[in-house]
MIBAZA-835436 format. One record per residue (C-alpha): residue in one letter; z, y, x. Coordinates in steps of 0.25 Angstrom, whole numbers, plus 5000, padded with zeros to 4 digits. Layout:
! MIBAZA-835436
AZYX/...
This chain:
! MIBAZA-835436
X502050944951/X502050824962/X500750784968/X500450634963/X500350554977/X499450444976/X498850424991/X499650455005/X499350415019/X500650355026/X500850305039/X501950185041/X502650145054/X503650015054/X504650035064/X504749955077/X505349835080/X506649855090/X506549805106/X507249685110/X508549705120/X508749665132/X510149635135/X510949545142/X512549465137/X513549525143/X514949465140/X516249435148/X516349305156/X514949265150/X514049235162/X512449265159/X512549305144/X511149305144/X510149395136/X510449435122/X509549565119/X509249575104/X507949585097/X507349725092/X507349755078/X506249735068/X505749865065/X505649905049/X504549885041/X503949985031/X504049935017/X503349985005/X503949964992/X503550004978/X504450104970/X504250104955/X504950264956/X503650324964/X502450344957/X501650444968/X501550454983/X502150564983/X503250514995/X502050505004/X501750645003/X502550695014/X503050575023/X501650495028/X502450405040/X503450295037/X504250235048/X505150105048/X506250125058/X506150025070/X507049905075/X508249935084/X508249875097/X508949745101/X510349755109/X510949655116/X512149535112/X510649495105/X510949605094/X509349625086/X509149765083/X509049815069/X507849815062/X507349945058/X507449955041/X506249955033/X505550075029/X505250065014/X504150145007/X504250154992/X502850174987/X502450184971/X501950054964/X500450054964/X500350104979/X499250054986/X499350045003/X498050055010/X497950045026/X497550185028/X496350145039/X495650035031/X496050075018/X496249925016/X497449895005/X498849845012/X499549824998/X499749864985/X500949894980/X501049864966/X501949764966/X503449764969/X503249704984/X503749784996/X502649785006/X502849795023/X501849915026/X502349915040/X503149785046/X504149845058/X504049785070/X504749655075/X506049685085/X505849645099/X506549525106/X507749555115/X507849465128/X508649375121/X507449305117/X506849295129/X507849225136/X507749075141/X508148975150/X507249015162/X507349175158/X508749205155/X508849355157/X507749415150/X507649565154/X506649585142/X506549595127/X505349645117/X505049775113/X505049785095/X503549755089/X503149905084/X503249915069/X501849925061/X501250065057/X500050095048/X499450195039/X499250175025/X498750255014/X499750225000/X498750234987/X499350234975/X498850164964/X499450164949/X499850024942/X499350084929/X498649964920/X497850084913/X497350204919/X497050344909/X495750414912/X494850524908/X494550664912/X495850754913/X496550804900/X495950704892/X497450634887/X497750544897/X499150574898/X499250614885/X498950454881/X499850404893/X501150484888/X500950444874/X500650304876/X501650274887/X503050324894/X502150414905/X502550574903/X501350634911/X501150784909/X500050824898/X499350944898/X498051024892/X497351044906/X496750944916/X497450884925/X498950884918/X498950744926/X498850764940/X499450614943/X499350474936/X500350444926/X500950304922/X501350264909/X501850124903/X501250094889/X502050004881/X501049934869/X501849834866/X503049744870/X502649694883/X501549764882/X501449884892/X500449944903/X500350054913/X499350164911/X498950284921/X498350404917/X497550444928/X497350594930/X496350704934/X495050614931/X493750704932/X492350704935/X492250694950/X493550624952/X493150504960/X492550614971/X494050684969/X493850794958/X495150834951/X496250714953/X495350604950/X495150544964/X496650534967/X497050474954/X495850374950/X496450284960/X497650264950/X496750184940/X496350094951/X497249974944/X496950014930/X496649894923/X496149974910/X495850134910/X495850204898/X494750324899/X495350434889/X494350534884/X494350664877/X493450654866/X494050784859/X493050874867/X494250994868/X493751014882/X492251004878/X492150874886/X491250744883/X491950644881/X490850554885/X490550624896/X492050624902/X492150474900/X491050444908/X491450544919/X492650474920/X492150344922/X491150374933/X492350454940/X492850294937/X491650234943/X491550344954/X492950294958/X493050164956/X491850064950/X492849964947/X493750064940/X492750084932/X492449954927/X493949944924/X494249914908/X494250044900/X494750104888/X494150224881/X495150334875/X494750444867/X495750524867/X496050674858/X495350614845/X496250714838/X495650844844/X494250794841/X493350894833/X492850834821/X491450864824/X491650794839/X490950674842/X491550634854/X492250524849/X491150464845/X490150494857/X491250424866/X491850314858/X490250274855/X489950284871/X491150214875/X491150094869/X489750094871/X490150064885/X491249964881/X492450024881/X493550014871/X493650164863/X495050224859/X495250364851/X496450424855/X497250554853/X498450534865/X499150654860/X499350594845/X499350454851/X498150414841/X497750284845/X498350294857/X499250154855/X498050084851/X497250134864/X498650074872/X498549944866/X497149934867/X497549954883/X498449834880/X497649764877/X496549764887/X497549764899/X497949634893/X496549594897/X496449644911/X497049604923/X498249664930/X498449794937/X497749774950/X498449764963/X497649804975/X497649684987/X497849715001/X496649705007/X497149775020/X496849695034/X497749745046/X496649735057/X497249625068/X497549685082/X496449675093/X496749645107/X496949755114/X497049775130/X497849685139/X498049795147/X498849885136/X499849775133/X501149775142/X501749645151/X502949635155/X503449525162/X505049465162/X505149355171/X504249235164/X504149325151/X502849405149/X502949525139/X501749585132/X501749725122/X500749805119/X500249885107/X499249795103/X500049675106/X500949725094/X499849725084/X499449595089/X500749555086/X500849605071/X499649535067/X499949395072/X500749295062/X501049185073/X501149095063/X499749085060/X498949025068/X497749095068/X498649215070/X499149155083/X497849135089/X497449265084/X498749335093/X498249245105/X496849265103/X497349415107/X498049405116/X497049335123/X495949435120/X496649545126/X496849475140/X498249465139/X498349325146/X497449355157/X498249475160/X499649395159/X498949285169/X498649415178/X500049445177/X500549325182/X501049235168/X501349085171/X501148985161/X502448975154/X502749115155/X503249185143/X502349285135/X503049395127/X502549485116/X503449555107/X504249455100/X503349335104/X503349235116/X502449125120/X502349055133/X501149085142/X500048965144/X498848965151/
């Protein structure tokens, strides 16, 4: 059997934006042509995109690094190189994309939305644009901005409106097959189900939810006994859960006692899971010994506590379409299925040393790269306002100006970095 892939680490790298060209017009009987390199092209981006057809991250578990291809360089006769394609990575709806150093959510991706993980980098000029009518031959252009990289971790999370739980072999997916079109595999030992399965219920016409049943639920599992700690994620969007007990006793189990070990495994994990509505399900009525009280004892201590009591027997469907419409009902009630928020903050780049950053200078032009100068670069939207004086707030901070003045820069002269200019004013 596959291994159900629900977690994986992967490292993404858009690709670099292309270098500018320096090149020069060159044509019979045409004097002076003038510059006419071409700009770099824009590296590609690394996409993710939902794909109904994938239910696991079982792609992931094998290829952890993703890389966009880069922009081609500029040529002359002012040709702009080709953009590099856009990498796409198709992800299963419900995947949740965290920033593997914070932990912070980046996106959810529930919805049908393409999402840029990775925006390439931006092509660099050629010396076509930096010609002018006091700088007519250009002998420089702009290196491509490098394309972003970042590690992620991809969780996913099932879109299931109601989630199954209760010890293992207790007739979760018993009731999921015979309420709904999911086929999972049923046998008479614990963990049959060693992965979540989905199955649509139809109640009505227009009337319709998604339920999960979630597998390998024991005491412990919140601490990682059996499967519980890698599955009890899944019911983390679950509006409703229905808790499924077996009051037969055919493995000399308390009913009692196993659904209250299941709801501190809820509570260990999650105490807002716990408070989430439930539905109580006694399942197996039709192997209980006549002399049994079990029945009694758990529907008299559940609704004690509240909750709405159901007596089932999945394998006969007894009272089964009752317990579905009942879960109709109280969805009908609730709000929808929860989509997490990005709540990820891409720290903003510090100044970093004048001394690391390179200047070159091409007649009145001065040109500035560096590493951090790049960062700087990606987290500037010039035009905000705020933003701009954020960039020269920067720059100044790191010394750049002082060193420039060292260097000899006039007023007027032309500052350079990457694909943007401003004219230099003490």
């Amino acid at each position: 059997m596959s291994a159900f892939i629900d977690k994986v680490r992967i490292t993404v790298k858009a690709g670099d934006g292309g270098g500018g060209a320096v090149a020069f017009h060159r044509e019979k009987y045409v004097a002076a042509g003038g510059p006419d390199g071409g700009d770099g092209g824009n590296g590609g981006s690394v996409v993710l995109r939902v794909d109904d057809n994938l239910s696991t991250l079982m792609d992931f578990r094998y290829k952890r690094k993703y890389a966009a291809p880069a922009g081609m360089n500029g040529e002359g006769g002012r040709r702009k190189g080709k953009s590099g394609e856009n990498l796409v990575i198709r992800v299963p709806r419900g995947t949740v994309v965290r920033d593997a150093e914070t932990g912070g959510i980046v996106c959810d991706m529930s919805g049908d939305d393409d999402f840029v993980l990775a925006k390439g980098g931006r092509g660099g000029w050629g010396n076509s644009h930096f010609a002018t009518p006091t700088r007519q031959v250009p002998r420089f252009a702009k290196a491509g901005l490098p394309g972003e990289a970042r590690d992620v971790i991809l969780e996913l999370k099932l879109l299931a409106d109601v989630g199954l739980v209760g010890f293992p072999n207790v007739g979760k997916s018993t009731l999921l097959s015979v309420t709904s079109n999911a086929r999972p595999k049923i046998a008479n030992y614990h963990f049959t189900t060693l992965f979540p399965n989905l199955g649509v219920i139809y109640v009505d016409e227009g009337v319709s939810f998604v339920m999960a049943d979630i597998p390998g639920i024991i005491e412990g599992a919140a601490e990682g006994a059996g499967l519980g700690h890698d599955f009890l994620r899944h019911i983390d969007r679950c509006r409703l859960i229905v808790h499924v007990v077996d009051v037969s006793g055919s493995e000399d189990r308390d009913p009692v006692e196993d659904f209250e070990k299941i709801n501190e495994e809820l509570r260990a994990y999650s105490p807002e899971l716990a408070e989430r509505p439930m539905l109580v399900a006694a399942n197996k009525v039709d192997l209980l010994p006549p002399d049994s009280d079990n029945l009694a004892r758990l529907r008299e201590y559940v609704t004690r506590r509240g909750y709405d009591f159901y007596e089932i027997s999945a394998a006969t469907t007894a009272g089964t379409r009752d317990l579905m419409k009942a879960v109709a009902g109280r969805l009908a009630q609730l709000p929808p299925v929860r989509v997490y928020e990005a709540d990820y903050v891409k720290p903003l780049a510090e100044a970093g040393s004048v001394e690391d950053l390179k200047i070159e200078r091409f007649d009145d032009v001065w040109s500035i790269s560096g590493p951090w100068m790049e960062r700087l670069l990606g987290d500037i939207n010039f035009e905000d306002y705020e933003s701009r004086m954020y960039f020269d707030r920067q720059l100044r901070r790191s010394g750049l100006f002082d060193r420039l003045e060292s260097l000899g820069i006039e007023e007027g002269d032309t500052v350079s970095i990457y694909d943007l200019e401003f004219t230099y004013e003490k």
